[in-house]
C-alpha positions in Angstrom: 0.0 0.0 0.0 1.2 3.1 -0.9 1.9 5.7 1.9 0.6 9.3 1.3 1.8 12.3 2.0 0.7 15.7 3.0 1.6 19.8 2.5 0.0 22.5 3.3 -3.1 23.4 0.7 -1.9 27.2 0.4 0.4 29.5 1.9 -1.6 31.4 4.8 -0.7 34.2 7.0 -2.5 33.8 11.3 -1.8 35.8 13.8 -2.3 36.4 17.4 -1.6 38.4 20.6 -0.2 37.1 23.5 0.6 39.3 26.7 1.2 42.2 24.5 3.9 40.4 22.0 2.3 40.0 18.2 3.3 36.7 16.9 2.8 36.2 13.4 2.9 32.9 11.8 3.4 31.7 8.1 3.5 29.0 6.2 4.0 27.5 2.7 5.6 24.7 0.4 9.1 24.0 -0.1 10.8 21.5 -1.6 14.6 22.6 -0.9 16.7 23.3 1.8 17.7 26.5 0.0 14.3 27.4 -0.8 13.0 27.5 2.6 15.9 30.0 3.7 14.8 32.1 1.1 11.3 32.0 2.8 12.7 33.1 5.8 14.9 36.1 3.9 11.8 37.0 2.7 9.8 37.3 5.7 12.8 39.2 7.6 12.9 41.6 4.7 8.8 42.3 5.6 9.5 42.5 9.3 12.5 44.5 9.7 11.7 45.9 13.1 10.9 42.2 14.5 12.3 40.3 17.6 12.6 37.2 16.4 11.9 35.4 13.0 12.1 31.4 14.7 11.2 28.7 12.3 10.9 24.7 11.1 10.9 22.8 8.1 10.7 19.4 6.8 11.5 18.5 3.6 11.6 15.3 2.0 9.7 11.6 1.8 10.1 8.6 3.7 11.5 7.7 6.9 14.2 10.5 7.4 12.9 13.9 6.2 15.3 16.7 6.2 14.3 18.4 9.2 15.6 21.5 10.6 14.6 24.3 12.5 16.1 27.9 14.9 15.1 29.8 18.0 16.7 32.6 16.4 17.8 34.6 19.8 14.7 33.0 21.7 16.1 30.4 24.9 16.6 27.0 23.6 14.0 24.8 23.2 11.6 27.5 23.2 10.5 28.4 19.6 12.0 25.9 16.4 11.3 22.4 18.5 7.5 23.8 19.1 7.3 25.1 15.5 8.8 21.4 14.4 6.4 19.7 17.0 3.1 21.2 15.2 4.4 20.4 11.9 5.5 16.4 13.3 1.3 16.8 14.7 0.1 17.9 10.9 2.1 15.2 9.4 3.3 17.4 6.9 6.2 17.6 4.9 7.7 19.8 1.7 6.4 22.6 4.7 8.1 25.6 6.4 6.6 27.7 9.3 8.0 30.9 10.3 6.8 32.7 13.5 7.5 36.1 13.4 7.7 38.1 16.9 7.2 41.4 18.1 8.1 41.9 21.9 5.5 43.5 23.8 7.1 44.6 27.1 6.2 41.3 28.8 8.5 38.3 29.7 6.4 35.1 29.1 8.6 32.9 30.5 10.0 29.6 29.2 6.4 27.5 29.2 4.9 30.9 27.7 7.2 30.8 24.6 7.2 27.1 23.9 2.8 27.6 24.1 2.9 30.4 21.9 5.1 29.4 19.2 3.3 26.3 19.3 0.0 27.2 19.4 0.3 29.9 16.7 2.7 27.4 14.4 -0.3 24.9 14.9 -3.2 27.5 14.1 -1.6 29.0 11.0 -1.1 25.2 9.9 -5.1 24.6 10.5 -6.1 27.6 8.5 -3.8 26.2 5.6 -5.5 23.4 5.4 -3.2 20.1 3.7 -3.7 18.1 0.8 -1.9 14.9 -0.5 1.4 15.8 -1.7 1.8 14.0 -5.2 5.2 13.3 -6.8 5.8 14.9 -9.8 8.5 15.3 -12.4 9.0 18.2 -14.6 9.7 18.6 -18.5 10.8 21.2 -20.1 9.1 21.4 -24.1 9.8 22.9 -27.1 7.9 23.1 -30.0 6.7 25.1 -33.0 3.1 26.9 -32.7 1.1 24.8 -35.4 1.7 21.8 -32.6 0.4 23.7 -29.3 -3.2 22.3 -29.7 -2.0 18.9 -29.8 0.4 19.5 -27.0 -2.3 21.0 -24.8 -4.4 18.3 -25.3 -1.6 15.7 -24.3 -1.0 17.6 -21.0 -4.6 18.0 -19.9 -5.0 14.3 -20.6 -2.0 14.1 -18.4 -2.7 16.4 -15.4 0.2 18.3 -16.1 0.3 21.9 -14.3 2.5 24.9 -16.6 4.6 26.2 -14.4 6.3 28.7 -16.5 6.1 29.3 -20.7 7.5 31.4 -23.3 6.2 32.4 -26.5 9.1 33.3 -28.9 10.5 31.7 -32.3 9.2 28.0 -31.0 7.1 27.9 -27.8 9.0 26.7 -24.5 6.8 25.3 -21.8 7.8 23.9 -18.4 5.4 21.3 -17.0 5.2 19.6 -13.8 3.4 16.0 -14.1 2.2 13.5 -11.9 5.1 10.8 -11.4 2.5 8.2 -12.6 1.8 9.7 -16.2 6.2 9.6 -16.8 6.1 6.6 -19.0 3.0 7.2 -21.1 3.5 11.1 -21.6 7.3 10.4 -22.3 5.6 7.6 -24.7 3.2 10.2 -26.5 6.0 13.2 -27.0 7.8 10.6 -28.2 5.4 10.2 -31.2 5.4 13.3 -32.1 7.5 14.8 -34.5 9.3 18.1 -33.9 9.1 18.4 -30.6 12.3 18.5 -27.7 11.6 17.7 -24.7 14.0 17.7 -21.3 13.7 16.3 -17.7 15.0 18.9 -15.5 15.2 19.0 -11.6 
């Protein structure tokens, strides 16, 4: 039996107030290492004037997901391992959530942090929603306009999402499609004549 995996449905913004300190949680997909710092880059470049940016990710299928995550200036144990801990209780992965905090005036303590980070990790995670996470490849196409129709067809057939396209001399299309359709998609570009077609990570 095949074992399914989840991700957030869509990147969502929650926030909430806690003794005076706004925390401010996000989340999103990510499917890199890199790509999940630049999430957090991001997120520090909208909150300059913020105490901490603290955050968790996992990444990855099967038993050892990358995992990661920082208390960024918060006491240890206080803000990543919560964050981490309401991602482990979504059973999500390909995920990042950053909790964004601006100090109020008022200490919370060591349980106070851990309960906030947690709780608004968890609550931005709830609004998101998840969905199954299905593996994909992606193709990059080339071809010349007289073929598009055909093309179009062929990827609606096969589920396939454009992810980014160009319309110049010949039209350049990159497609990500589900890992099931590889063989019989590969099959049907095959057939045609004209067209180049790449895997690319």
């Amino acid at each position: 039996m095949d074992t399914t995996y989840f991700i957030v449905a869509r990147a969502l913004r929650w926030e909430q107030k806690i003794e005076r300190s706004l925390f401010i949680g996000d989340t999103c997909v990510v499917t890199s290492s890199e790509e999940a710092q630049a999430v957090v880059n991001q997120i520090k470049e909208e909150h300059p004037q913020a105490n901490h940016h603290c955050y968790a990710y996992r990444i990855g299928l099967g038993n050892y997901p990358t995992t990661y995550y920082s208390d960024q200036g918060e006491p240890s144990g206080t803000a990543g391992q919560p964050i981490l801990n309401a991602l482990l209780h979504e059973e999500l992965t390909n995920t990042i959530v950053v909790v964004t905090r601006y100090f109020g005036g008022k200490k919370l303590g060591i349980r106070g942090l851990i309960d906030a980070y947690h709780s608004t990790a968890l609550q931005t995670l709830k609004h998101a929603g998840k969905k199954p996470l299905v593996p994909s490849f992606t193709l990059q196409i080339e071809l010349a306009y007289p073929q598009l129709p055909i093309i179009n067809h062929l990827l609606q057939t096969h589920e396939a999402e454009t992810v980014g396209q160009d319309y110049g001399a010949t039209v350049k299309l990159t497609v990500r499609v589900p890992e099931k359709f590889r063989e019989s998609l590969s099959n049907a570009l095959a057939a045609i004549r004209e067209v180049q077609w790449q895997e690319i990570d």
